[in-house]
Legacy VTK file of the C-alpha trace (Angstrom):
# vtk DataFile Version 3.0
C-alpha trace
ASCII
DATASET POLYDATA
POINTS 267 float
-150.585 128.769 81.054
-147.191 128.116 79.261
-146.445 130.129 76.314
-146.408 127.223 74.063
-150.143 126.223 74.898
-151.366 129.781 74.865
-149.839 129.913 71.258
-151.957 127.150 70.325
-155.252 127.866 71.662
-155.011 131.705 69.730
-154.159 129.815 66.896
-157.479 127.361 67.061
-159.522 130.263 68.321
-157.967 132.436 65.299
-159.351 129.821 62.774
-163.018 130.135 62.504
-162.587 133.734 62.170
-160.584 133.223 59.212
-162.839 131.014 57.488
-164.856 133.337 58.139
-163.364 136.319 56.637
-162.468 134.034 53.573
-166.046 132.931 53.329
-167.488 136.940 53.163
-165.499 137.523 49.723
-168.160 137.613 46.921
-170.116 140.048 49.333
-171.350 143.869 48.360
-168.838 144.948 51.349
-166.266 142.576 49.645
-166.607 141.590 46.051
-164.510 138.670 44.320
-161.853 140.848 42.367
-161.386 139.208 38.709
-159.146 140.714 36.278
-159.296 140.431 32.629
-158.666 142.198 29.073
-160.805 144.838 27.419
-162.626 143.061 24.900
-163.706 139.885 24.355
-162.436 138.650 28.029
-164.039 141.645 30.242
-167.576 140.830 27.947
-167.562 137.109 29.024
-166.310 138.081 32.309
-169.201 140.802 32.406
-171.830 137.688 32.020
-170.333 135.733 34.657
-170.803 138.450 37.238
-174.281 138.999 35.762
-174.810 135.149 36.408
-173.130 135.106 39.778
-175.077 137.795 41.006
-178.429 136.028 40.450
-176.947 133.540 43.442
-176.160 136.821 45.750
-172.429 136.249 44.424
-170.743 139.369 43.729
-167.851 139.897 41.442
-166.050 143.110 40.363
-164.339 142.609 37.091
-161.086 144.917 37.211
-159.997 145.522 33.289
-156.556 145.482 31.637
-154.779 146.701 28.440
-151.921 144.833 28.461
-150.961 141.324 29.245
-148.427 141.726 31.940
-150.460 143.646 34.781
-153.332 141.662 35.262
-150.665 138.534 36.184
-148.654 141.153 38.475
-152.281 142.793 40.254
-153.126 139.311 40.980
-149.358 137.637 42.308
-149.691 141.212 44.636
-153.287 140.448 46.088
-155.181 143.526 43.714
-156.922 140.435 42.143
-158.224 137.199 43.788
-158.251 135.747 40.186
-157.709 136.384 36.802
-158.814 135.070 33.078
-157.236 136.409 30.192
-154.041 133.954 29.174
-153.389 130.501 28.041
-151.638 128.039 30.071
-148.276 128.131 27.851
-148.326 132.101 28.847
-148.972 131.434 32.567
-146.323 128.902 32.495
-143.911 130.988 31.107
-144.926 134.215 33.326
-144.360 131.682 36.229
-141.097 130.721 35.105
-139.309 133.803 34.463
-140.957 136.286 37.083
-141.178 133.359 40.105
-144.854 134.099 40.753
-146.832 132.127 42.577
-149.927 131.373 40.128
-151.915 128.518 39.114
-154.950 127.836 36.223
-157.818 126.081 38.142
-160.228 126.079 35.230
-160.573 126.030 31.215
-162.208 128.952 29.517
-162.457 129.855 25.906
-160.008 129.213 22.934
-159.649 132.282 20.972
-157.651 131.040 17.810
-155.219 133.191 16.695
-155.132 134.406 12.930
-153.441 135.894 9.839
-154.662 139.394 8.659
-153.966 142.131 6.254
-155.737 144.835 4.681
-153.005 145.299 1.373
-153.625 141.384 -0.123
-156.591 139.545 -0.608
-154.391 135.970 -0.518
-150.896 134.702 1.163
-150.338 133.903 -2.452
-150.095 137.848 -2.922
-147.369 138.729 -0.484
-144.625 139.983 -1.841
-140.455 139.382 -1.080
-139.552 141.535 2.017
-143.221 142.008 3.202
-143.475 143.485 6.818
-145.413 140.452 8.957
-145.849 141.598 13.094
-146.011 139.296 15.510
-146.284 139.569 19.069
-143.161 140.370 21.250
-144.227 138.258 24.005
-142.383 134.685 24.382
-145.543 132.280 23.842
-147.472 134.628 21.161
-144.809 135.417 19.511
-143.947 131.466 19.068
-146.956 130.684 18.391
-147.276 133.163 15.725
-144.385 131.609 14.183
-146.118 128.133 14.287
-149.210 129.726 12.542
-147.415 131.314 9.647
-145.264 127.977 9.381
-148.411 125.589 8.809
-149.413 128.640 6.345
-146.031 127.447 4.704
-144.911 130.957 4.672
-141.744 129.734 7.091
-140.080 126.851 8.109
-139.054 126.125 11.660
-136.089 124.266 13.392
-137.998 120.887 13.475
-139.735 119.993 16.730
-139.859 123.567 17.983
-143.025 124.782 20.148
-144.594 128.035 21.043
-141.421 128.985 22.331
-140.104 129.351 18.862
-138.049 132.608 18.305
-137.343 134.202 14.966
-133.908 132.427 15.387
-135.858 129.375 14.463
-137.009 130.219 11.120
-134.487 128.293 8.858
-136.225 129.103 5.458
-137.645 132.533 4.301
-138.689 132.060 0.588
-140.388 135.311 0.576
-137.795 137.080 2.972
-140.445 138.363 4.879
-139.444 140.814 7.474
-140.689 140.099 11.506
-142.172 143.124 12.862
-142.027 142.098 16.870
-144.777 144.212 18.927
-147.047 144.414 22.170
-149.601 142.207 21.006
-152.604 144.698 22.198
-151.042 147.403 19.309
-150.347 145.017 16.475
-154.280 145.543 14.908
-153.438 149.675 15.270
-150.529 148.639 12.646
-152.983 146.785 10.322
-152.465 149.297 7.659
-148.760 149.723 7.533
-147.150 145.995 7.219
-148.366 143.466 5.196
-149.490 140.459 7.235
-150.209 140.351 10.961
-150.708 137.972 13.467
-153.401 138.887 15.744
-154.811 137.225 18.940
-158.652 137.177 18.633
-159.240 139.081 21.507
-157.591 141.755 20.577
-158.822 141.209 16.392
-162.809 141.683 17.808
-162.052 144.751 19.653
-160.546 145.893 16.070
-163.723 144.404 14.289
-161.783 141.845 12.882
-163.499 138.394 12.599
-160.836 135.365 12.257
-163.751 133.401 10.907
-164.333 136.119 8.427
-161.325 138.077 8.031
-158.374 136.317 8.206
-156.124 134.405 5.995
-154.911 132.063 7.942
-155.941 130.611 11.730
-154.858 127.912 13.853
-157.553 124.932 13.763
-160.056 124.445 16.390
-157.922 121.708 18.356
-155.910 124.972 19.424
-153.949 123.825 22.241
-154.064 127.421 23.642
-157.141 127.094 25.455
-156.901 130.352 28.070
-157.502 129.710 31.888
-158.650 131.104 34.682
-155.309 131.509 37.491
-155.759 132.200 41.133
-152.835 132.582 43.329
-151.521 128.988 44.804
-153.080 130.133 48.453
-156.474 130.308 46.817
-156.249 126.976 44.769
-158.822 125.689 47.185
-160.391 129.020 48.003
-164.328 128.706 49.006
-165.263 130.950 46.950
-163.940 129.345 43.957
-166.473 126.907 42.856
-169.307 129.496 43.092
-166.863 131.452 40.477
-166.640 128.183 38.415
-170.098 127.434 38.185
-170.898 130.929 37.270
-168.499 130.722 34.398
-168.573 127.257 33.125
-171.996 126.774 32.172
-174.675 126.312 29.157
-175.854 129.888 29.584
-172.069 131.435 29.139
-172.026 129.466 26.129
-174.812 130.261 24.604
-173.937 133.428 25.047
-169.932 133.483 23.625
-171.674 131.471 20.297
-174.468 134.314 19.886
-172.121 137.230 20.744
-169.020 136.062 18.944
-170.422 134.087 16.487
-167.634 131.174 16.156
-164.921 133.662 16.947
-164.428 132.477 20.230
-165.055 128.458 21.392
-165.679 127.283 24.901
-162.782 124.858 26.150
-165.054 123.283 28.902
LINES 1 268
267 0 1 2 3 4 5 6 7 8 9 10 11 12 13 14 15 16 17 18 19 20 21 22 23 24 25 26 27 28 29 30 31 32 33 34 35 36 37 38 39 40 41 42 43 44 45 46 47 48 49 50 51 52 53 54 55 56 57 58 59 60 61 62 63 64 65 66 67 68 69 70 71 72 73 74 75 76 77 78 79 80 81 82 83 84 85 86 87 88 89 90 91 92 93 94 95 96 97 98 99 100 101 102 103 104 105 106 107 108 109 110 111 112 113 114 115 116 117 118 119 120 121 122 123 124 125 126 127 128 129 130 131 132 133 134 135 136 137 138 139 140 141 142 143 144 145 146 147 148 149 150 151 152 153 154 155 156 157 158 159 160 161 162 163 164 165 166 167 168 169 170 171 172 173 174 175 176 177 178 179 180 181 182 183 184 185 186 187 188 189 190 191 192 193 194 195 196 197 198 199 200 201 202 203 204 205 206 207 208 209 210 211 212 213 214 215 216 217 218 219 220 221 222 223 224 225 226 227 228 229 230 231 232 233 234 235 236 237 238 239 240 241 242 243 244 245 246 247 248 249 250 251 252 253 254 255 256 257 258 259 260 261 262 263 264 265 266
């Protein structure tokens, strides 16, 4: 047989297998590996296995501390997906470290807020207050948004999420930018004046935006996080059964009970 057609024929015979070994993920001998932050994300992500399970679907949910690795386990094949980020942070991760990820799905908003345990009002900051922000490009812009419709700043006109403290063009208060990881910035609560916290990381610090905060961004958030597979697995077949155990009535019943208008559903 000529090299050409034996080439072909392993290649047809090759493909059932391979369906089939794509088919057996979600398995007890192979669980569907999803990463996502302690807090908030890992709890949600909890109920969806719980959910999935009740199907004979099995998911591992890997946890993070940090919002870099969970992007970096997935692009290397430690994850099969991942929900823990808004698109504008995917986009960006995308963009500067050439991975090859894609959202396939909404999840939950989680509206970033204005904190501080030394004032009671923004009113009561004073000049040169210490406000920290994330040091990650899209927080850290978007931080800068929140405190501008708080009219603390003003930014270059037109700017986005991927505002930098280079846009501020007027300070009245002088306030000083504190730049950190975002996962430490409610462990500094106590020493600056303001901070800008992302909600998943404000409940694991007890901190209701709802409740607690001084300012937050309105409900029509347009940082509604995702769930991001790698581009191979954009059509996976085991992605719908991970859909419908996430998006669902159950799941948000469950984020509305648990987080108690903390964290909205963006499907």
């Amino acid at each position: 047989m000529p090299t050409t057609r034996r080439a072909a024929l392993a290649a047809a015979l090759a493909m059932p297998f391979a369906a089939a070994r794509a088919e057996q993920i979600g398995t007890a001998a192979r669980p569907l590996r999803v990463g996502a932050t302690a807090g908030p994300h890992g709890q949600i992500m909890e109920k969806v296995r719980e959910i999935a399970a009740r199907d004979g679907f099995v998911i591992r949910v890997v946890e993070f501390s940090d919002y870099i690795q969970p992007n970096a386990a997935l692009a290397a094949g430690d994850l099969d997906a991942n929900s823990y980020q808004h698109q504008p942070f995917l986009d960006r991760t995308v963009q500067d470290r050439g991975l090859k990820l894609v959202s396939v799905a909404k999840g939950m908003v989680f509206p970033m807020a204005v904190y501080s345990r030394r004032h009671k009002a923004l009113a009561d900051v004073p000049q040169g207050g210490r406000v920290a922000i994330p040091n990650d490009p899209t927080n850290g812009g978007r931080a800068l948004l929140l405190l501008a419709s708080a009219g603390l700043l003003t930014l270059t006109p037109g700017v986005d999420y991927r505002a930098t403290i280079a846009d501020i063009v007027q300070n009245p208060k002088r306030l000083r930018i504190v730049e950190l990881e975002a996962a430490q910035i409610p462990r500094v609560l106590d020493e600056v004046d303001l901070a800008a916290i992302n909600t998943n990381f404000a409940i694991a610090a007890s901190l209701n935006p709802v409740r607690d905060s001084l300012a937050r961004e309105r409900a029509e958030s347009p940082y509604a996080n995702v769930i991001a597979v790698r581009e191979q697995d954009r059509n996976a077949p085991w992605l719908p059964r991970l859909l419908a155990a996430y998006q669902n009535d159950e799941i948000k019943a469950f984020v509305r009970d648990t987080f108690q208008g903390s964290v909205e559903p963006a499907f």
